[in-house]
N, C-alpha and C positions, 0 to 999 in steps of 0.2 A: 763545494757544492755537494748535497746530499744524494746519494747513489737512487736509484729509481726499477722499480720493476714492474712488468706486464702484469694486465688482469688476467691475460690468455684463456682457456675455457671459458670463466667466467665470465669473460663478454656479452651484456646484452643483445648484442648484434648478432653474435653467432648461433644464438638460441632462437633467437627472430628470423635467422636462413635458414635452422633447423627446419623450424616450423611450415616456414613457406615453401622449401623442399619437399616434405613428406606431401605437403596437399598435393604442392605442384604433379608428383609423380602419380598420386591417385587420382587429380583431375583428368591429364594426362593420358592416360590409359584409360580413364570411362572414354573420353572423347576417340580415345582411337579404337578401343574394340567395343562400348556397349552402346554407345548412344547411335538410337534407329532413324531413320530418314524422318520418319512423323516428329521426331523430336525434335531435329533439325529444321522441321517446316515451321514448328511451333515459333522456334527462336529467330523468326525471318530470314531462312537459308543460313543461318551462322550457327556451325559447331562454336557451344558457347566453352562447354567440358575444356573441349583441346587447346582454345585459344585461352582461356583462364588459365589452365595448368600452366602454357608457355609463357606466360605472364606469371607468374609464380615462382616457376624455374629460374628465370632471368631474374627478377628480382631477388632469390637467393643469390645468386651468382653476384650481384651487385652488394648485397650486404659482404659476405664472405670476403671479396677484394677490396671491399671499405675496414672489414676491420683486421685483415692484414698487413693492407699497408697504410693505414693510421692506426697503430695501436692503442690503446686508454694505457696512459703510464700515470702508477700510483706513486706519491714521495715514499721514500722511505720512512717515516714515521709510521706510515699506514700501512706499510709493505711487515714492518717489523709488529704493526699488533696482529695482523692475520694469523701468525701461529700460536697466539692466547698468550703470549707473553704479558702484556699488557692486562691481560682478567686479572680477579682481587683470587686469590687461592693456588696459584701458580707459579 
C-alpha cells in the first residue's frame, strides 16, 4: 500500500473557520458593545450583531473539529509532486 499524507494548512476547511472566525469576533463585539437600543427595535427586539457573530463562532468551531478529525489525506503520488519534483526543469 502506498504511504499517504495530510493536506494540514492547506485545508479548505480551515480557511473557511478562518474566515468565519474573524467575522464571528467582529460581529460579536458590534453586538455587544456598539449596537444601540433603536437598532435593536429596528431588528424586532433581536440583537442580530451578537447572535450572528455566535453563529459564526460555532460554525468555526464546527469546521475546525471537522477537519481535525477527518483529515483530507493525499496518495502519495500527489503527496510526492507537491515538492516540484514532478515539474519539467527540476
Amino acid at each position: 500500500m502506498a504511504s499517504q499524507s495530510k493536506a494540514g494548512l492547506f485545508d479548505l476547511r480551515l480557511i473557511i473557520a478562518l474566515l468565519f472566525g474573524v467575522y464571528g469576533v467582529v460581529l460579536t463585539i458590534t453586538g455587544f458593545a456598539f449596537t444601540t437600543a433603536e437598532e435593536i427595535q429596528k431588528a424586532a427586539g433581536i440583537n442580530i450583531n451578537l447572535w450572528a457573530g455566535l453563529g459564526m463562532l460555532v460554525t468555526s468551531a464546527i469546521f475546525v473539529v471537522w477537519a481535525r478529525t477527518r483529515p483530507v489525506v493525499m496518495p502519495s503520488e500527489f503527496a510526492d509532486d507537491a515538492d516540484g519534483a514532478g515539474e519539467p526543469g527540476h
